[in-house]
mmCIF file as gemmi writes it, N, C-alpha and C atoms, coordinates in Angstrom:
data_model
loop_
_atom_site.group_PDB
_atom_site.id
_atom_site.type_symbol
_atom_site.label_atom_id
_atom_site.label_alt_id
_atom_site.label_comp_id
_atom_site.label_asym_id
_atom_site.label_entity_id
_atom_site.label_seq_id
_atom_site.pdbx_PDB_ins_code
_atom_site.Cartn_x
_atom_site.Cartn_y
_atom_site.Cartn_z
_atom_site.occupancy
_atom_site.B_iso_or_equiv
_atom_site.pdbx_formal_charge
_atom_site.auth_seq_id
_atom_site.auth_asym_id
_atom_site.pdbx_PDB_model_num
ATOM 1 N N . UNK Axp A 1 ? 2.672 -6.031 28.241 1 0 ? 1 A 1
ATOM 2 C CA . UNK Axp A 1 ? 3.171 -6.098 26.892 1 0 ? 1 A 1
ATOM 3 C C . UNK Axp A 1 ? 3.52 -4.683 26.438 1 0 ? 1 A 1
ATOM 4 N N . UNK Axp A 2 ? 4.577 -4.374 25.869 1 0 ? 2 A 1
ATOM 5 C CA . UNK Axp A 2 ? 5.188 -2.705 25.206 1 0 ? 2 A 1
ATOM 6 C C . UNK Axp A 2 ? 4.41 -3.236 23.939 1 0 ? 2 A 1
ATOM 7 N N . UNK Axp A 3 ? 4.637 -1.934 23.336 1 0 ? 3 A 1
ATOM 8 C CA . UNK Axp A 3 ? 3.465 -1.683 22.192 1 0 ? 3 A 1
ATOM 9 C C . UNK Axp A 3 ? 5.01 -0.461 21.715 1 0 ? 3 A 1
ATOM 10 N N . UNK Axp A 4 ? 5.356 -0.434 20.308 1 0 ? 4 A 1
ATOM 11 C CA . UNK Axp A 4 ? 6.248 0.519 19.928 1 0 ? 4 A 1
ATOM 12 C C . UNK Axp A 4 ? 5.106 1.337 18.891 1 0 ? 4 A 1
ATOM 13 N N . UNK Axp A 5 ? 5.009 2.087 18.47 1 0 ? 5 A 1
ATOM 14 C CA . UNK Axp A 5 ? 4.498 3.118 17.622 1 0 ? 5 A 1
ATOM 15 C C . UNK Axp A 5 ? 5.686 3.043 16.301 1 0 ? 5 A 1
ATOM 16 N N . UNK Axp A 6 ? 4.691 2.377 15.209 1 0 ? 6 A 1
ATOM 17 C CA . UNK Axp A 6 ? 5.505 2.116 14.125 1 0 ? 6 A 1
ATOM 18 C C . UNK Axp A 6 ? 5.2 3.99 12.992 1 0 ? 6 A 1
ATOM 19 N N . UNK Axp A 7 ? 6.185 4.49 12.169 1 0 ? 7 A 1
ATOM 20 C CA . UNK Axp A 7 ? 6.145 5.715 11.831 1 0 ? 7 A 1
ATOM 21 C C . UNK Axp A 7 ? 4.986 5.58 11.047 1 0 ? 7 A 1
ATOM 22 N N . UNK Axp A 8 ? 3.987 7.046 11.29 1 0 ? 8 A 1
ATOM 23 C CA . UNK Axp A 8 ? 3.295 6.962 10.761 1 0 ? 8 A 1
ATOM 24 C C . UNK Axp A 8 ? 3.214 6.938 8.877 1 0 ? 8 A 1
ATOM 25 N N . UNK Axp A 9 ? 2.631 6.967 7.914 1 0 ? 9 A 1
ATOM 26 C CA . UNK Axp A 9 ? 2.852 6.799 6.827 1 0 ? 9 A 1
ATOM 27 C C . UNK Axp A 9 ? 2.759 8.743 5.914 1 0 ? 9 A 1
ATOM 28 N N . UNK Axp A 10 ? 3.722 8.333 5.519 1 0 ? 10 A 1
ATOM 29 C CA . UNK Axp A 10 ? 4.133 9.519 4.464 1 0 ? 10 A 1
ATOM 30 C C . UNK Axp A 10 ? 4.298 9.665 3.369 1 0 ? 10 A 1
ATOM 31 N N . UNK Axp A 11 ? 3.787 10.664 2.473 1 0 ? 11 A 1
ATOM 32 C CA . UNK Axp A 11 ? 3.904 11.532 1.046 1 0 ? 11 A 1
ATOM 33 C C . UNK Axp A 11 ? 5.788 11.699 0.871 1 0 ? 11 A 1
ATOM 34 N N . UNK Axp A 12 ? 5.658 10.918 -0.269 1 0 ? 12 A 1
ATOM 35 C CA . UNK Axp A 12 ? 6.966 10.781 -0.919 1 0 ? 12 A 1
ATOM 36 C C . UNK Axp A 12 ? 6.653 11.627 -2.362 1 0 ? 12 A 1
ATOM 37 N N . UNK Axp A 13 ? 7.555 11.294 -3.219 1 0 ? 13 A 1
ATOM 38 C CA . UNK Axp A 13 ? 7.557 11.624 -4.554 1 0 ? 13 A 1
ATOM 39 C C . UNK Axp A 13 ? 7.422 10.589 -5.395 1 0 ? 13 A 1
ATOM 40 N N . UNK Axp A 14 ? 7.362 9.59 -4.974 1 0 ? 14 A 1
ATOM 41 C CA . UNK Axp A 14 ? 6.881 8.089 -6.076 1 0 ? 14 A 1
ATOM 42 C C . UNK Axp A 14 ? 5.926 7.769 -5.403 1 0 ? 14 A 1
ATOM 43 N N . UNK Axp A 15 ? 5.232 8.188 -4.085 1 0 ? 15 A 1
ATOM 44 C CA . UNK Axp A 15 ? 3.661 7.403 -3.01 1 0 ? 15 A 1
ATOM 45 C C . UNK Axp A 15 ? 3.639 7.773 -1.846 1 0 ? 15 A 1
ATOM 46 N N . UNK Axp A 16 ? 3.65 6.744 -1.264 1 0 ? 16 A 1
ATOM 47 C CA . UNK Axp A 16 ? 3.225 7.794 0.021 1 0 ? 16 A 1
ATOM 48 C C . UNK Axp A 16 ? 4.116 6.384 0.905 1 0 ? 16 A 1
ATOM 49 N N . UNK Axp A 17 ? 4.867 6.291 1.489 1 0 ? 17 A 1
ATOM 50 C CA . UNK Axp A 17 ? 5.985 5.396 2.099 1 0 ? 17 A 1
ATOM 51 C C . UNK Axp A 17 ? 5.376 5.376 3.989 1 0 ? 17 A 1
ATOM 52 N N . UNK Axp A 18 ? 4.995 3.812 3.861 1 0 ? 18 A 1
ATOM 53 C CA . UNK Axp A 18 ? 4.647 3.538 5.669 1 0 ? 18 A 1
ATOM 54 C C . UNK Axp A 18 ? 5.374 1.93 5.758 1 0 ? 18 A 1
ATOM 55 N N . UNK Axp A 19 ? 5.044 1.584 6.59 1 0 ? 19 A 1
ATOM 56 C CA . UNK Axp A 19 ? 5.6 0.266 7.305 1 0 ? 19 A 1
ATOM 57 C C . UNK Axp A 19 ? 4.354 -0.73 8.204 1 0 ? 19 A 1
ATOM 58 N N . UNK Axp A 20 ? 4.972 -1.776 7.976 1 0 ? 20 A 1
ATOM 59 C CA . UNK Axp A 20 ? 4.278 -2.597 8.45 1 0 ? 20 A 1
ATOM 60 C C . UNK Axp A 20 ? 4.897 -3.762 9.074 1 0 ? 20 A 1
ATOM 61 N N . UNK Axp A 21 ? 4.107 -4.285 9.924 1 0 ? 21 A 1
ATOM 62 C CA . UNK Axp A 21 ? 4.486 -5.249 11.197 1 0 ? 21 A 1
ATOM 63 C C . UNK Axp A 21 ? 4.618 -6.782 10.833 1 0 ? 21 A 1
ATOM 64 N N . UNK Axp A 22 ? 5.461 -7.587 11.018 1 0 ? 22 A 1
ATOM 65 C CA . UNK Axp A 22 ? 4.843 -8.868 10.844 1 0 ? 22 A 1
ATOM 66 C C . UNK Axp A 22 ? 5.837 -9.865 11.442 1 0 ? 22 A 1
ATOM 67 N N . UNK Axp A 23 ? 5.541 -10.489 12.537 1 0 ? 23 A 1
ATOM 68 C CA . UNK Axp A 23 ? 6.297 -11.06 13.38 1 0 ? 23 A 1
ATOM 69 C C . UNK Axp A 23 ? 6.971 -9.996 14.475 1 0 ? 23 A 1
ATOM 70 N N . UNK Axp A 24 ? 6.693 -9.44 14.861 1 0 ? 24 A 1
ATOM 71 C CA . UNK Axp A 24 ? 7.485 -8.266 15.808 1 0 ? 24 A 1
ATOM 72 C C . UNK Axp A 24 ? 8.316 -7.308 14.382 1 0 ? 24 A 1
ATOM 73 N N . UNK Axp A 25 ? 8.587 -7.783 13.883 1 0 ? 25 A 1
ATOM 74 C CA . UNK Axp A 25 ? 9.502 -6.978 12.803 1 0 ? 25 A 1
ATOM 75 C C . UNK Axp A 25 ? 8.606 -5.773 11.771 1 0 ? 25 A 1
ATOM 76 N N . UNK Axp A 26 ? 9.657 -4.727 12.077 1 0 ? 26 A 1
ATOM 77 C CA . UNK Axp A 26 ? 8.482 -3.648 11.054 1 0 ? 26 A 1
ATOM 78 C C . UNK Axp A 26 ? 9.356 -3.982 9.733 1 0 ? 26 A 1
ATOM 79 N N . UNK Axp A 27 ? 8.741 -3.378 8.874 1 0 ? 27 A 1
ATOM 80 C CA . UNK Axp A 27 ? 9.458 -3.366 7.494 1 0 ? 27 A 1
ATOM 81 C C . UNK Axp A 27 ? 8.492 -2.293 6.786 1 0 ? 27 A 1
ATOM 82 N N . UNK Axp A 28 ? 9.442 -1.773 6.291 1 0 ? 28 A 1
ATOM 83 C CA . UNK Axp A 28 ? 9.232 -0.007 5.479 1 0 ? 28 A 1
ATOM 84 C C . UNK Axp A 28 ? 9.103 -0.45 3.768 1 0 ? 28 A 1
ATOM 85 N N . UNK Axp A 29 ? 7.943 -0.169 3.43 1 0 ? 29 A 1
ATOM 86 C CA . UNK Axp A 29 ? 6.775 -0.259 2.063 1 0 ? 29 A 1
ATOM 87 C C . UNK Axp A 29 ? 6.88 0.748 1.563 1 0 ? 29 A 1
ATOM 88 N N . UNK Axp A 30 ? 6.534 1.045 -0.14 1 0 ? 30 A 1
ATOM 89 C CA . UNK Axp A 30 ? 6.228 2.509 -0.524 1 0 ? 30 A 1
ATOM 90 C C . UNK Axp A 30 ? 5.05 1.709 -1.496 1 0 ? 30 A 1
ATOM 91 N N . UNK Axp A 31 ? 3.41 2.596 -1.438 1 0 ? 31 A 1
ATOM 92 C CA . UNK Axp A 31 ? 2.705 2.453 -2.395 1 0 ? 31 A 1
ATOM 93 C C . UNK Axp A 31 ? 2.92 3.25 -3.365 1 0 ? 31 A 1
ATOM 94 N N . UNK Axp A 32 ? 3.207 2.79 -4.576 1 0 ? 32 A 1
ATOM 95 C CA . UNK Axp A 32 ? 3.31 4.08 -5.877 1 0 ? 32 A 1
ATOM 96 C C . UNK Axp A 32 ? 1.951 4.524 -5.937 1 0 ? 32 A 1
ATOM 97 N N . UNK Axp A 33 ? 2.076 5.861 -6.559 1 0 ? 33 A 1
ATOM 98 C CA . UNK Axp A 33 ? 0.836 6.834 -6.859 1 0 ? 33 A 1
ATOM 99 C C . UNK Axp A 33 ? 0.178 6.015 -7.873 1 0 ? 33 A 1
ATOM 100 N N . UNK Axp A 34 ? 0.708 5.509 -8.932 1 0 ? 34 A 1
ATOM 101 C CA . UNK Axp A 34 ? 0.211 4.659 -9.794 1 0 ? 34 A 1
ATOM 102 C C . UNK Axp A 34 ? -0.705 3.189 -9.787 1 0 ? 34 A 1
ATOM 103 N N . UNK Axp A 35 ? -0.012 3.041 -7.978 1 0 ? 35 A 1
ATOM 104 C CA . UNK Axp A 35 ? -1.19 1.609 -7.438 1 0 ? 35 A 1
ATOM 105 C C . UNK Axp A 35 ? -2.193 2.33 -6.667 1 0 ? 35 A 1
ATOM 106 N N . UNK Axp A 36 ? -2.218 3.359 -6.404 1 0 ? 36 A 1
ATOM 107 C CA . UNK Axp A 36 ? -3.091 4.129 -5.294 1 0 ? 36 A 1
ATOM 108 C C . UNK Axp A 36 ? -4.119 4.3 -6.856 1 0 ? 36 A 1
ATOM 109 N N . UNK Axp A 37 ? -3.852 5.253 -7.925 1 0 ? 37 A 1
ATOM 110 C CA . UNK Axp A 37 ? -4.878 5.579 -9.137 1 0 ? 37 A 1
ATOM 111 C C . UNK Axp A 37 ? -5.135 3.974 -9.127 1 0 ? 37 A 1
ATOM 112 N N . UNK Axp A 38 ? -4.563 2.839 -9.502 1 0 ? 38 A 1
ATOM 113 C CA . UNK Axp A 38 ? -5.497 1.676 -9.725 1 0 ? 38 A 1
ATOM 114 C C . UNK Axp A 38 ? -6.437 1.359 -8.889 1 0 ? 38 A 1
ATOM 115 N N . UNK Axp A 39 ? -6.022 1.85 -7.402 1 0 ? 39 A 1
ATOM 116 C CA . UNK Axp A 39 ? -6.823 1.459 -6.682 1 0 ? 39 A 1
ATOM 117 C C . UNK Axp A 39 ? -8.403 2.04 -6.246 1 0 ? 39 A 1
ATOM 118 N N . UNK Axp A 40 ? -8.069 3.19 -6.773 1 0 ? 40 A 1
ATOM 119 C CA . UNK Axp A 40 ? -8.953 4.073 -6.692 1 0 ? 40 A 1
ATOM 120 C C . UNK Axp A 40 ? -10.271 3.715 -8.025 1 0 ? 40 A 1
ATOM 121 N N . UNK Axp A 41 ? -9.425 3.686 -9.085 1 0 ? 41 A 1
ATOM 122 C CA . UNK Axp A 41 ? -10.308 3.018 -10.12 1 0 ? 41 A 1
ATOM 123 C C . UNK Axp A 41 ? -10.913 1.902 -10.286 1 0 ? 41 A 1
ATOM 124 N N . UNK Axp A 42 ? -10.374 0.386 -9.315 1 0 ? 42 A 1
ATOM 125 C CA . UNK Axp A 42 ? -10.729 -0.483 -9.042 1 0 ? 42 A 1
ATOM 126 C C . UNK Axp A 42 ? -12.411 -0.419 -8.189 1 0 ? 42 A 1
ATOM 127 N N . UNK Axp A 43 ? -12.035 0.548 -7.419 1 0 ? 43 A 1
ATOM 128 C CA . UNK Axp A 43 ? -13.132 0.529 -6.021 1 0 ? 43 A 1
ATOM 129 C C . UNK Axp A 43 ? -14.272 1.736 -6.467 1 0 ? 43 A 1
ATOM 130 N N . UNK Axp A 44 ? -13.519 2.457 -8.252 1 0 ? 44 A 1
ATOM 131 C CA . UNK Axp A 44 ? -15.01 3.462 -8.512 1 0 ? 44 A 1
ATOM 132 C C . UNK Axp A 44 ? -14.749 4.61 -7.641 1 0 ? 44 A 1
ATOM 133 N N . UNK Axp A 45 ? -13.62 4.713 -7.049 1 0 ? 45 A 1
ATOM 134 C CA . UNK Axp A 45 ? -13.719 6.22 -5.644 1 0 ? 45 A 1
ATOM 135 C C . UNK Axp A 45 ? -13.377 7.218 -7.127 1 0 ? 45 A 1
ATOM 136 N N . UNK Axp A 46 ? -14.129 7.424 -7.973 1 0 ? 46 A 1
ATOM 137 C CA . UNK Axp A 46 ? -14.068 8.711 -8.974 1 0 ? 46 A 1
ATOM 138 C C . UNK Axp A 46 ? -14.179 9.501 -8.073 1 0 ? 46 A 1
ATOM 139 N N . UNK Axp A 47 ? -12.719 10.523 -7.939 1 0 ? 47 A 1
ATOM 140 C CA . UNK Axp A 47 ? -13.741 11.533 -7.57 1 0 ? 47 A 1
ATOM 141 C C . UNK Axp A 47 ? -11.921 12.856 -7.677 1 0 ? 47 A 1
ATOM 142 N N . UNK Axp A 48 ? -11.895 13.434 -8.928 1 0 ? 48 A 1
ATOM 143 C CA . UNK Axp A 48 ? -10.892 14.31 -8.816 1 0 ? 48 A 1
ATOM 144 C C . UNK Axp A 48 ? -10.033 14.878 -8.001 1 0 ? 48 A 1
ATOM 145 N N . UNK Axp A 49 ? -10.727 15.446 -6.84 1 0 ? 49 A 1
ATOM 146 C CA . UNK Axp A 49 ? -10.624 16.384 -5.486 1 0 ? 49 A 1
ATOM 147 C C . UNK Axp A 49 ? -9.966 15.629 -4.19 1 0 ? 49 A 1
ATOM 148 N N . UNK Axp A 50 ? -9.789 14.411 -4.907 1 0 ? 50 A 1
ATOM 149 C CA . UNK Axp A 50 ? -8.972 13.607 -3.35 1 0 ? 50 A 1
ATOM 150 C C . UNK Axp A 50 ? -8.006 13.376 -4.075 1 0 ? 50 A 1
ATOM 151 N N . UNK Axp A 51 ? -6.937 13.462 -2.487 1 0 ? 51 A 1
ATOM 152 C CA . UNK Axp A 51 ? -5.487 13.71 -2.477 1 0 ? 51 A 1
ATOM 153 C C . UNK Axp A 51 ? -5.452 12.735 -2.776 1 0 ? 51 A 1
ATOM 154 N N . UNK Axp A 52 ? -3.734 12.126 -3.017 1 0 ? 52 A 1
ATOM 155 C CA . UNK Axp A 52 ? -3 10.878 -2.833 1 0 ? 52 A 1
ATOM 156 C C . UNK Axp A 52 ? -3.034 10.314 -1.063 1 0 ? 52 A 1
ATOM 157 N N . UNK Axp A 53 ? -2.906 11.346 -0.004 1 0 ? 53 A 1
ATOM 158 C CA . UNK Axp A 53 ? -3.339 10.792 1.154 1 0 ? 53 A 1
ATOM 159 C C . UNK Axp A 53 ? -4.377 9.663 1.556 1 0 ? 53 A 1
ATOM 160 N N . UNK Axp A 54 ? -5.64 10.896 1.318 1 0 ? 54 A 1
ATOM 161 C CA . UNK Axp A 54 ? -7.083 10.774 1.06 1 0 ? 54 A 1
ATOM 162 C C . UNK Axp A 54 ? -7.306 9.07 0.229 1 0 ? 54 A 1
ATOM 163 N N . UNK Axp A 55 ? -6.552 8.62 -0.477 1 0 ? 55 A 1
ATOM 164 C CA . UNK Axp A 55 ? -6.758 7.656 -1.583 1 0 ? 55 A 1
ATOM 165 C C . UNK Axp A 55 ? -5.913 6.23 -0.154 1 0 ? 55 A 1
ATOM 166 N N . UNK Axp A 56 ? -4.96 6.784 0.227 1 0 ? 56 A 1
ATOM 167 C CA . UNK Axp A 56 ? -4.139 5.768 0.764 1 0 ? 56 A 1
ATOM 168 C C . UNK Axp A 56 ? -4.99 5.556 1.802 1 0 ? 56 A 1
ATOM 169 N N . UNK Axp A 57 ? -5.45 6.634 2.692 1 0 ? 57 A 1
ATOM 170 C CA . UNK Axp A 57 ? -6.193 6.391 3.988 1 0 ? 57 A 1
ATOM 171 C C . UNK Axp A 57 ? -7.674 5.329 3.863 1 0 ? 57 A 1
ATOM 172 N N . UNK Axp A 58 ? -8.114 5.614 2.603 1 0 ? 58 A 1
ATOM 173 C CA . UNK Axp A 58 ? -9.154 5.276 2.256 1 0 ? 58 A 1
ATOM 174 C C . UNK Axp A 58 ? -9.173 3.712 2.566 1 0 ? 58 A 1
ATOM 175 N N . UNK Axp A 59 ? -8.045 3.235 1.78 1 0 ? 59 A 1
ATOM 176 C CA . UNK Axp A 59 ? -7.616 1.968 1.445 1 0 ? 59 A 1
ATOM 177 C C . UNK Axp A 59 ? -6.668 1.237 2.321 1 0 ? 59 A 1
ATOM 178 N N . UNK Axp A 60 ? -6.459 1.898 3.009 1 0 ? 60 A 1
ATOM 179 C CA . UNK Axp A 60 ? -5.233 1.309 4.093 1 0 ? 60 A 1
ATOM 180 C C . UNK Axp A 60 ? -5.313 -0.24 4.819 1 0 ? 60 A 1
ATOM 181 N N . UNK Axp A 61 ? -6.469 -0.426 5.142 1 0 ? 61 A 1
ATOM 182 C CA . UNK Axp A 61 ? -6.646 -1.651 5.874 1 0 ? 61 A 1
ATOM 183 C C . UNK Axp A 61 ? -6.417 -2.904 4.568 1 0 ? 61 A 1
ATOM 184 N N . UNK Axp A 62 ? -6.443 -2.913 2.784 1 0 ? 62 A 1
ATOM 185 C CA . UNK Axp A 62 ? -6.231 -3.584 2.089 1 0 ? 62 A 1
ATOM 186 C C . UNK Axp A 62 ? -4.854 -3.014 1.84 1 0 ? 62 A 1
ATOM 187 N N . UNK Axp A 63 ? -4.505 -2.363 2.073 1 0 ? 63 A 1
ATOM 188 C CA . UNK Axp A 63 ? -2.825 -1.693 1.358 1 0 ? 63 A 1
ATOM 189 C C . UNK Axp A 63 ? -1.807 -2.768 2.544 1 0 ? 63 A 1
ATOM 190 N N . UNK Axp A 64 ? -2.166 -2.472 3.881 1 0 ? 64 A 1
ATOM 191 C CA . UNK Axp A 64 ? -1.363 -3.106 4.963 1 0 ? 64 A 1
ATOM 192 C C . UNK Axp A 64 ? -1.58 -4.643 4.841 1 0 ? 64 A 1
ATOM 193 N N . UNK Axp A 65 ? -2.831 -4.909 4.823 1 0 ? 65 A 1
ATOM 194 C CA . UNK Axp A 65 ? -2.983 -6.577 3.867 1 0 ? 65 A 1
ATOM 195 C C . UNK Axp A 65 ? -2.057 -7.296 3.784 1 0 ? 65 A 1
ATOM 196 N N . UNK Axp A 66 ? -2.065 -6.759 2.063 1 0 ? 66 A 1
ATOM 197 C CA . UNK Axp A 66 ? -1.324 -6.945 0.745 1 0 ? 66 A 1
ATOM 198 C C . UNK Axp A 66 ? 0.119 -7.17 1.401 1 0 ? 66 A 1
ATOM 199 N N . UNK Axp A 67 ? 0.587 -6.095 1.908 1 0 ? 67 A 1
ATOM 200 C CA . UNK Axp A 67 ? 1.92 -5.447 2.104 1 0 ? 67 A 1
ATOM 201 C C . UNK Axp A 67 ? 2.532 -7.059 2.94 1 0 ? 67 A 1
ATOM 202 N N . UNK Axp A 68 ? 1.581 -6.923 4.19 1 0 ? 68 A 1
ATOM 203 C CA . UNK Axp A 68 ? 1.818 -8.193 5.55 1 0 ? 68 A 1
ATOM 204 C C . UNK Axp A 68 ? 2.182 -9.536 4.947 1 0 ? 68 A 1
ATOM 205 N N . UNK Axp A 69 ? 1.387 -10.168 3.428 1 0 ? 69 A 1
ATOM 206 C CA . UNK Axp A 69 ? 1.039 -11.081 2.994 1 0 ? 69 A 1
ATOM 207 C C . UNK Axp A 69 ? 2.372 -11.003 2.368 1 0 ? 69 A 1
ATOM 208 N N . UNK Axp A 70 ? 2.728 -10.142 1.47 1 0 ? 70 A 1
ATOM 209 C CA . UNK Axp A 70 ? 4.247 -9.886 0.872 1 0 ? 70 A 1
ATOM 210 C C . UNK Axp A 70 ? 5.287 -9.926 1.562 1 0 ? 70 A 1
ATOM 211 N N . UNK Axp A 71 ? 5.296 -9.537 2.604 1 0 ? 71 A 1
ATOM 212 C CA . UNK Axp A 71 ? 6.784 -9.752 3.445 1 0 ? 71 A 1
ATOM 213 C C . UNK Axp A 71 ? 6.604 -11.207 4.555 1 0 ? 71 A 1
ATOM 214 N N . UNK Axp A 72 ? 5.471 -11.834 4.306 1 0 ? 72 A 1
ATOM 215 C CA . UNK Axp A 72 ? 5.419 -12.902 4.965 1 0 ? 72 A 1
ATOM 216 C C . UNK Axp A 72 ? 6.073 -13.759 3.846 1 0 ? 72 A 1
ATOM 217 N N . UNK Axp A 73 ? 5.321 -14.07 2.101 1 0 ? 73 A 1
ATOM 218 C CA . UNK Axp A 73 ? 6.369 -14.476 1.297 1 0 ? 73 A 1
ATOM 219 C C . UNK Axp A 73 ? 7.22 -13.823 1.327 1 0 ? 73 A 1
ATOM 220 N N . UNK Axp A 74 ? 8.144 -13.187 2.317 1 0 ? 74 A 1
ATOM 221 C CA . UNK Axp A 74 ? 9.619 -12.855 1.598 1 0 ? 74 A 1
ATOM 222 C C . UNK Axp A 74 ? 10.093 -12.291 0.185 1 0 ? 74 A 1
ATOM 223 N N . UNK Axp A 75 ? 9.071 -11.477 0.197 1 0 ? 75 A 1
ATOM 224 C CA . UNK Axp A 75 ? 9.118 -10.716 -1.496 1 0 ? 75 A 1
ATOM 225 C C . UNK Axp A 75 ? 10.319 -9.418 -0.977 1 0 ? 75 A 1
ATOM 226 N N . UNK Axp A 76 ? 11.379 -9.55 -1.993 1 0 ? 76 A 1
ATOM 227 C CA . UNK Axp A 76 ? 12.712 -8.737 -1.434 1 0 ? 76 A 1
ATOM 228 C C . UNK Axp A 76 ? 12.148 -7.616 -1.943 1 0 ? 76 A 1
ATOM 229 N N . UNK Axp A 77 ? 13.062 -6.379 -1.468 1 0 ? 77 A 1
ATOM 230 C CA . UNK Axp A 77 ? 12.979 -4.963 -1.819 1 0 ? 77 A 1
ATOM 231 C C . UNK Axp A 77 ? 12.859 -3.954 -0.406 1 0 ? 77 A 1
ATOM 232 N N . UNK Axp A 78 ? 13.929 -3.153 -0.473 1 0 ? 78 A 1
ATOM 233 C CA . UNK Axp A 78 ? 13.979 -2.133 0.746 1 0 ? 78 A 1
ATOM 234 C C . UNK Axp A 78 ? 13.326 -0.674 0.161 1 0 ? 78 A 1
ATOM 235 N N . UNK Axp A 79 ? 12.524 0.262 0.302 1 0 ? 79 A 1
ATOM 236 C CA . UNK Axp A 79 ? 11.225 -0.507 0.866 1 0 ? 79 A 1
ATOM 237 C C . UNK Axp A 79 ? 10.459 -1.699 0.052 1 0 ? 79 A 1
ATOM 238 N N . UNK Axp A 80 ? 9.684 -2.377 0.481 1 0 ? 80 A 1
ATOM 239 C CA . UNK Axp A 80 ? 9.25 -3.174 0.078 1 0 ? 80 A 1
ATOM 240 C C . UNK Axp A 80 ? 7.872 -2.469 -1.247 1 0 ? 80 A 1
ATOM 241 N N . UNK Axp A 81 ? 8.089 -2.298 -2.481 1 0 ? 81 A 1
ATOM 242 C CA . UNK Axp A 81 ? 7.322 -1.292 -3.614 1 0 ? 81 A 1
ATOM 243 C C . UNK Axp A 81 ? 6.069 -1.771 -4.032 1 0 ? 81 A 1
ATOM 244 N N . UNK Axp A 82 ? 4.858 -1.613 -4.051 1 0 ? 82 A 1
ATOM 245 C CA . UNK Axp A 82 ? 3.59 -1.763 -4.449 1 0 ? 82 A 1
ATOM 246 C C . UNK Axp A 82 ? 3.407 -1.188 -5.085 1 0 ? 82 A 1
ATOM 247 N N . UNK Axp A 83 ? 2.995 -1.6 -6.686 1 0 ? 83 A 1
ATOM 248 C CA . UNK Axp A 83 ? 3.052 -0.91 -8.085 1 0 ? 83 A 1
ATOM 249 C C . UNK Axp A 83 ? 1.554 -1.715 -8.324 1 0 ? 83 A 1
ATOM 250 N N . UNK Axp A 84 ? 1.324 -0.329 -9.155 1 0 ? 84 A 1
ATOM 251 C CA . UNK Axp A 84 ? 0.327 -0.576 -9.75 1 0 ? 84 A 1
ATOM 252 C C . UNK Axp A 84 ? 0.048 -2.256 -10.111 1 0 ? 84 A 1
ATOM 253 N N . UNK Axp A 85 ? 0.639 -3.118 -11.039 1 0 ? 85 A 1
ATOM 254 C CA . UNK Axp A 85 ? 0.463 -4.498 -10.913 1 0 ? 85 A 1
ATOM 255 C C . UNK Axp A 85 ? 0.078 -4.921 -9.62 1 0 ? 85 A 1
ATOM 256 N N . UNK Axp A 86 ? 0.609 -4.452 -8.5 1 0 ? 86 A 1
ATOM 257 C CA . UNK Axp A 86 ? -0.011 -5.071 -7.422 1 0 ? 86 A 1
ATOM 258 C C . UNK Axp A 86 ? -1.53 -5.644 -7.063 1 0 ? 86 A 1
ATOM 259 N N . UNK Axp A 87 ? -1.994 -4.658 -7.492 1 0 ? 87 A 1
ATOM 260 C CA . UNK Axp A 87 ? -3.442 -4.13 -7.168 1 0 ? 87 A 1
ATOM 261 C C . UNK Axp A 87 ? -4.417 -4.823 -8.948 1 0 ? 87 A 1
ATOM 262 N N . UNK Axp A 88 ? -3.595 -4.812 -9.979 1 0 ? 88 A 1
ATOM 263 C CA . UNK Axp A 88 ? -4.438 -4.938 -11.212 1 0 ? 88 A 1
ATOM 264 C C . UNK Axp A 88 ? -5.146 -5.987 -11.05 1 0 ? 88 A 1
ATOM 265 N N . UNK Axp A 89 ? -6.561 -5.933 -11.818 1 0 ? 89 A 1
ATOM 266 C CA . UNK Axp A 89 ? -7.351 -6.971 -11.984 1 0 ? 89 A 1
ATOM 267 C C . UNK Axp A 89 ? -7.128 -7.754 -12.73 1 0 ? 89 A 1
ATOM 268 N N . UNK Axp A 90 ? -7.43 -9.185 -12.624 1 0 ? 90 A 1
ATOM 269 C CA . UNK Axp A 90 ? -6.647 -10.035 -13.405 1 0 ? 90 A 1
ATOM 270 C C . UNK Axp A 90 ? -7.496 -10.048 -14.912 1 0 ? 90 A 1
ATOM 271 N N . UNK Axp A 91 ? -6.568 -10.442 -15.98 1 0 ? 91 A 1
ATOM 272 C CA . UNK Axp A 91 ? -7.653 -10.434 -16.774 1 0 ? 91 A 1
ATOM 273 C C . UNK Axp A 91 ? -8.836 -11.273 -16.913 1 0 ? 91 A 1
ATOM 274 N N . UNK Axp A 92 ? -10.214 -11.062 -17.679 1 0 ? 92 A 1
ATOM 275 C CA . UNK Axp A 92 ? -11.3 -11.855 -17.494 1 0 ? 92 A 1
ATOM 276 C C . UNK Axp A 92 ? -11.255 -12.641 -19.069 1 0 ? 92 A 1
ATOM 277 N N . UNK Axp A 93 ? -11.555 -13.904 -18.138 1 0 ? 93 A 1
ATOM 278 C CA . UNK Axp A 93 ? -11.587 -15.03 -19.114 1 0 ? 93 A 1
ATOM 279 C C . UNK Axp A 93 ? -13.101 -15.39 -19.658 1 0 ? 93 A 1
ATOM 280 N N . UNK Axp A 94 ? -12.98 -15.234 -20.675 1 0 ? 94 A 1
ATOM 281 C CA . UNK Axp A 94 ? -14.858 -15.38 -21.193 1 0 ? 94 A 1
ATOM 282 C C . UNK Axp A 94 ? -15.049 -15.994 -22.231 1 0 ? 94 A 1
């Protein structure tokens, strides 16, 4: 079986832009900085001194998830954009 090496993920100016696999097919994602801070605030990682990298790496195995689950629904967009809404908690019903 070949194995291709999909690009690794990179610091943009709106997030940090990687790709992901699904069906043999890659498809190129950008997380905004703005879903990375939700995400970070979601999970409590307070902590000033970490990068936007640092935040993505952290989270990556739920970022690629998300992403897989989205281009499996066929959610359009070249790259495919993860915004803050992505990630928000829903509101609580009480």
């Amino acid at each position: 079986m070949l194995h291709f090496a999909t690009p690794q993920p990179a610091l943009t100016g709106d997030g940090v832009a990687f790709t992901v696999r699904v069906d043999s097919l890659d498809r190129a994602c950008l997380i905004t900085k703005e879903a990375l801070q939700e995400l970070s605030r979601l999970k409590s990682k307070e902590s000033p001194q970490v990068s936007t990298m640092e935040v993505f790496h952290a989270f990556e195995a739920t970022i690629n998830g998300v992403a897989r689950r989205l281009v499996f629904a066929k959610v359009p967009g070249t790259p495919l954009r993860l915004g803050a809404n992505t990630f928000a908690s829903p509101p609580h019903v009480g």
